[in-house]
N, C-alpha and C positions, 0 to 999 in steps of 0.2 A: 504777178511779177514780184522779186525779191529787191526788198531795198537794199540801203547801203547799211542799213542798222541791223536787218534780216541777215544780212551776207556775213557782216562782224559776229551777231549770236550764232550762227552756224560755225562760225571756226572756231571757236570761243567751246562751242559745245561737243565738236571734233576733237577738240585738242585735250577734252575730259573724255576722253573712249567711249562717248554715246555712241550707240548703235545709229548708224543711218536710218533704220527705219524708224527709231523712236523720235530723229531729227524731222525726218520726215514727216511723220505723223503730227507734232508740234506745230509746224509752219502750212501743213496742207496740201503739201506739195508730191510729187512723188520721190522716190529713194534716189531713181537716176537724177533727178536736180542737183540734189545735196551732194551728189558724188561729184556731178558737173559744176558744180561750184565751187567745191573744192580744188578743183584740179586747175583753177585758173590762177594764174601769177595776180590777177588784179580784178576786180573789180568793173564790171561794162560800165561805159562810159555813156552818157544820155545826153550826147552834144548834137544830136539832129534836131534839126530847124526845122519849124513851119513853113511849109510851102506856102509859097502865094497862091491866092485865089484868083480865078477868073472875074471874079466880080472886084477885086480893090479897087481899079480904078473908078468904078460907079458906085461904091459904095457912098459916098456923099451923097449922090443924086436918090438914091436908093432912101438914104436916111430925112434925106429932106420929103419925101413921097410921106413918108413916115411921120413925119413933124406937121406935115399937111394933113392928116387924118384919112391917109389911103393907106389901106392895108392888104388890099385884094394884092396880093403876087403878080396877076395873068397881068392884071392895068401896067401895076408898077413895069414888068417883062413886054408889055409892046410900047415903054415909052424909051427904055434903056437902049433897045439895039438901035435908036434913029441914032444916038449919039456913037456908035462904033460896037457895042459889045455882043459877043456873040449870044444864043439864046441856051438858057438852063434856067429851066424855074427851080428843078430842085435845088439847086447851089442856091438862090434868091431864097425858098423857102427857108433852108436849112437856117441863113444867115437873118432870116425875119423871124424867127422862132424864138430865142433868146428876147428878144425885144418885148414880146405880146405879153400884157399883164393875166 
């Protein structure tokens, strides 16, 4: 994906009669990019939000298993749904992963 600095040397190097494919070939990209990115009034905009997770609301509980020295996923996921939440170990694993030294 092309930044906002990528986006500026692309016009920047457009606006010197570089060849699209030389543009191209520069950033890695294919030639229809560099066309398509020229052709936009602006610059895309990266204001989508993080979805919530199914797990936020048990994530305390979750981190406290954690602080406790459980780490097994399955333990931590049959003690979560007594308190309401539905079952996904992968979303649990995913969000215990980052943690593990």
């Amino acid at each position: 994906m092309l930044t906002q600095a990528d986006i500026l040397m692309i016009k920047t190097q457009a606006n010197r009669s570089v060849y699209l494919k030389d543009i191209a070939a520069t950033f890695g990209v294919h030639p229809k990019t560099i066309s398509r990115t020229l052709r936009r009034p602006a610059p895309p905009h990266a204001s989508r939000s993080p979805r919530p997770s199914k797990l936020d609301p048990f994530k305390a509980r979750s981190d406290q298993f954690l602080a406790d020295g459980i780490w097994n996923s399955v333990v931590i996921l049959c003690e979560i749904p007594a308190q309401g939440s539905t079952r996904s170990s992968s979303l649990l694993r995913a969000s215990m992963t980052p943690k593990r030294v």
